[in-house]
C-alpha positions in Angstrom: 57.3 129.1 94.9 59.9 130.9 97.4 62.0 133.6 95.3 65.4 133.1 96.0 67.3 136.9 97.4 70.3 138.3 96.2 72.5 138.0 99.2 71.7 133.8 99.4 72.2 133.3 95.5 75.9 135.4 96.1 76.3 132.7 99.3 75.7 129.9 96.9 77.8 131.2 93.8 80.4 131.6 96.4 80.2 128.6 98.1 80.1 127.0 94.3 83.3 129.1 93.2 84.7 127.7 96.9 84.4 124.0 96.3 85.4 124.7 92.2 88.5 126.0 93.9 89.3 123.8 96.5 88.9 120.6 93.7 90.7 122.4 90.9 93.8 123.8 92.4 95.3 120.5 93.0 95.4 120.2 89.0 96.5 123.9 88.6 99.7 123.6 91.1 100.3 119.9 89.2 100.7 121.4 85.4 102.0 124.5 86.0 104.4 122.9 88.3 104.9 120.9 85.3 106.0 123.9 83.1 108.0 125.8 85.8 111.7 126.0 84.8 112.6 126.5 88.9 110.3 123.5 90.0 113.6 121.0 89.8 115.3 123.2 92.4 113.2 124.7 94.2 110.2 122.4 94.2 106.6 123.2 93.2 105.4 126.6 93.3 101.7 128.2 93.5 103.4 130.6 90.8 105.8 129.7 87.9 108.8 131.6 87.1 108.0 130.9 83.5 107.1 128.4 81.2 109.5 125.8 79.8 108.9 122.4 78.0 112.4 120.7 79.5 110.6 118.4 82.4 108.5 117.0 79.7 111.4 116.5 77.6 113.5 115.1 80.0 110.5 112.8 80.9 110.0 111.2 77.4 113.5 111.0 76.7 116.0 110.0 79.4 113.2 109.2 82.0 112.0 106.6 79.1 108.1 107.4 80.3 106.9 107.1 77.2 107.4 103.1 76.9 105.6 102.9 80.5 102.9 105.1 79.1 102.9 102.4 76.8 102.6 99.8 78.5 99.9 101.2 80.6 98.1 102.2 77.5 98.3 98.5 76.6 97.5 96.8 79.9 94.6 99.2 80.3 93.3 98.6 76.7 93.1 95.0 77.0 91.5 95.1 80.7 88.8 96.9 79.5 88.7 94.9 76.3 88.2 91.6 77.9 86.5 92.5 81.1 83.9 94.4 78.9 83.1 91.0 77.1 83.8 88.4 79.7 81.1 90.8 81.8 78.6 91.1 79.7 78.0 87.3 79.0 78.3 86.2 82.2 75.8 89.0 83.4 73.5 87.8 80.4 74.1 84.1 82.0 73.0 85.0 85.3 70.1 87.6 84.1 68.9 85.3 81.5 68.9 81.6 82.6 68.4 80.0 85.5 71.1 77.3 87.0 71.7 75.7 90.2 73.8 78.2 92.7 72.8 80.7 90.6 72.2 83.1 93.9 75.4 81.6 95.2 77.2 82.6 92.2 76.1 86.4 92.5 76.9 86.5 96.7 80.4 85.5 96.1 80.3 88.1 93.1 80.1 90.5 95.5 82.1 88.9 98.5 85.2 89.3 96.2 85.2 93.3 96.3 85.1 93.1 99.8 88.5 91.2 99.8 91.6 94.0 100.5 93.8 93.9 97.4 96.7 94.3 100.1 95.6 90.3 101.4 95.9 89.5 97.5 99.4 90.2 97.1 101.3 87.1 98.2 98.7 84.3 96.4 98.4 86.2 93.0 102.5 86.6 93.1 102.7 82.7 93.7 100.1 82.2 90.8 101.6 84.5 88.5 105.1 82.5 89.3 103.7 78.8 89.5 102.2 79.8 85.4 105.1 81.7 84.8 103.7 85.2 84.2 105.4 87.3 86.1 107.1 90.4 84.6 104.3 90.0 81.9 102.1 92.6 81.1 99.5 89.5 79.9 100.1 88.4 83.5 99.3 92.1 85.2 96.2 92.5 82.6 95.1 88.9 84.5 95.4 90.3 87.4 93.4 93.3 86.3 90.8 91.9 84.8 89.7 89.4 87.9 89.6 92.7 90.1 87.3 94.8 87.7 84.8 91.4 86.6 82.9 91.5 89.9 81.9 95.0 90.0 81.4 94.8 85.6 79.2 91.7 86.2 77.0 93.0 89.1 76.7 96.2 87.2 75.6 94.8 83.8 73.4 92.6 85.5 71.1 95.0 86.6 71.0 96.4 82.6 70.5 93.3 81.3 67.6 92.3 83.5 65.9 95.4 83.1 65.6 94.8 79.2 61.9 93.7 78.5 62.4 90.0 77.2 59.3 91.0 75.4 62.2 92.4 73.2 64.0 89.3 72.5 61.5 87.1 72.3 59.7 89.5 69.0 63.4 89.1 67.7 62.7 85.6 67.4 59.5 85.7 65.8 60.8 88.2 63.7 63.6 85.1 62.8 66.6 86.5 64.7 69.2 83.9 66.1 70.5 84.2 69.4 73.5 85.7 68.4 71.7 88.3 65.8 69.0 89.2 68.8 72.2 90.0 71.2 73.3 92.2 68.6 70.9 93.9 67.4 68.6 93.9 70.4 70.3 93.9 73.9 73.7 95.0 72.8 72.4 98.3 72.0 70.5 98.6 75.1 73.1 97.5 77.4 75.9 99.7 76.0 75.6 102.3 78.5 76.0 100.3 81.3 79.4 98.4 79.1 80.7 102.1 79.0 80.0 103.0 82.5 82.2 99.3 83.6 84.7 100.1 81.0 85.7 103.3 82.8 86.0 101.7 86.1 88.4 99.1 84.6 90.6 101.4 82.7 91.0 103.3 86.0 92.0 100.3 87.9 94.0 99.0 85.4 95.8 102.5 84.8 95.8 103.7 88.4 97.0 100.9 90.1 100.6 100.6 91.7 100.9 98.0 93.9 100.5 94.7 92.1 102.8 95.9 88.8 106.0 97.0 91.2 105.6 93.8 92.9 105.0 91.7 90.0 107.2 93.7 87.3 110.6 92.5 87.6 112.1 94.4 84.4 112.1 98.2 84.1 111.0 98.1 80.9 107.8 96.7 81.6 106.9 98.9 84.2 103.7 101.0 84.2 102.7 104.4 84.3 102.1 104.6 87.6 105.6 102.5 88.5 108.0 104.5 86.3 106.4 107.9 88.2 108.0 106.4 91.7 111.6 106.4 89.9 112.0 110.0 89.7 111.5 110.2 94.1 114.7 110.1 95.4 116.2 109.0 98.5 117.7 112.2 99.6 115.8 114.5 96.9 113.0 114.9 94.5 112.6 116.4 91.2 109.7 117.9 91.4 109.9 119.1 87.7 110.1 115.6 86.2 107.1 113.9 88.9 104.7 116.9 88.3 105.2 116.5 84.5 104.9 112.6 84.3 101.9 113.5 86.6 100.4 115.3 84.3 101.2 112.9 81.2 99.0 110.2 83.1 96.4 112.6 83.8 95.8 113.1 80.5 94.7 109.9 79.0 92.4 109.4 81.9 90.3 112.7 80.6 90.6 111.8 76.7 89.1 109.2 78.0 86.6 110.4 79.8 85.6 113.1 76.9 85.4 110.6 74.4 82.9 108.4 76.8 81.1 111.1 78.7 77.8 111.2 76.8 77.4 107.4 76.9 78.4 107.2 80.7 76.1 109.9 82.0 73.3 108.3 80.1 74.8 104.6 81.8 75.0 106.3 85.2 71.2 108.1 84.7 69.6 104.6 83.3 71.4 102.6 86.3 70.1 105.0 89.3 66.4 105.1 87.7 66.3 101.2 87.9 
């Protein structure tokens, strides 16, 4: 076994303490930014002049960002909620039991993330108006939820098939039901893999900005990411107020991310060794 020398493990901790750098200081210059009292008029700044809590005020409160937090929060929620269940039986469906098309089905599975959401635009908005649920936040969870389904189903497939039906079928003999074998048997198996899609859906659902400015018709309903793009002006910017809304959407992206990152590590390790 090579020793490693001094001079290349100082080359690799720098080249570490480089890249930890290079990805962190975008963060850094967004929340401290956030808490600068001269970032209104004299836009962001490596180094703050101090440290005020006024942008965030003047976010929450005449900004009104904490009903589009809201209604992100709520959007999001319910596109993971229903993409999470709607994926896992269908990938059980098409795992399981065999149908006619059944290969078919999966190809046009994956054909669908191929499509440009920019191509999308124009049919979904004639949709949403033809069943009247436009400037609805059920109508933009919709929408949501048939762009995260493909890439949930596809993803829990693979979990699901690589379950042992050996499993399942000494829950029957054991006298499990269908229903008590999926919960006591594959549900807990599969969870990784419902975490790992869960996270993918709440970050399209709470990322996305396209489809709610287009299909959001009443400034109260806007999201997160929508109610951001009102504090751009046309002639100026106030850098204050984005780099603090910035940083209140940030944040329940990585209390997310803490409060799933055991279960999606163990997700992402399971789904690369099958």
């Amino acid at each position: 076994m090579t020793r490693t020398g001094p001079w290349r493990r100082l080359g690799l901790g720098a080249a570490v303490a480089a890249l930890l750098a290079f990805t962190l200081f975008p963060v850094y210059w967004m929340v401290s930014s956030a808490f600068d009292p001269g970032a209104d008029h004299r836009g962001a700044a490596v180094l703050p002049e101090g440290l005020t809590l006024d942008h965030f005020r003047y976010v929450l409160d005449t900004g009104e960002f904490g009903r589009y937090l809201t209604n992100s929060a709520l959007v999001g929620l319910g596109t993971v909620l229903l993409s999470g269940l709607l994926a896992l039986f269908a990938a059980v469906a098409v795992a399981r039991f065999r149908f006619r098309m059944r290969t078919k089905v999966l190809v046009m599975v994956l054909v669908v993330q191929m499509v440009p959401l920019e191509a999308l635009v124009i049919p979904l908005f004639l949709q949403m108006r033809d069943l009247r649920l436009l400037n609805s936040l059920l109508g933009l969870t919709i929408v949501y939820l048939a762009f995260s389904l493909p890439f949930a189903i596809w993803t829990l497939r693979g979990f699901v098939a690589a379950v042992p039906q050996e499993l399942e079928e000494a829950a029957y003999l054991d006298g499990c039901g269908w229903w008590r074998m999926f919960r006591s048997v594959l549900l807990p198996l599969v969870a990784p893999g419902l975490v790992a899609t869960s996270v993918f859906a709440f970050i399209v659902a709470w990322n996305e900005f396209v489809f709610a400015f287009v299909f959001m018709q009443d400034d109260a309903k806007y999201t997160a990411a929508v109610g951001l793009h009102r504090f751009f002006g046309q002639y100026s910017t106030d850098w204050g107020a984005v780099m603090a809304g910035s940083t209140l959407i940030t944040l329940p992206v990585l209390i997310f991310f803490v409060a799933v990152q055991r279960r999606l590590a163990a997700g992402l390790a399971a789904g690369a060794i099958r």
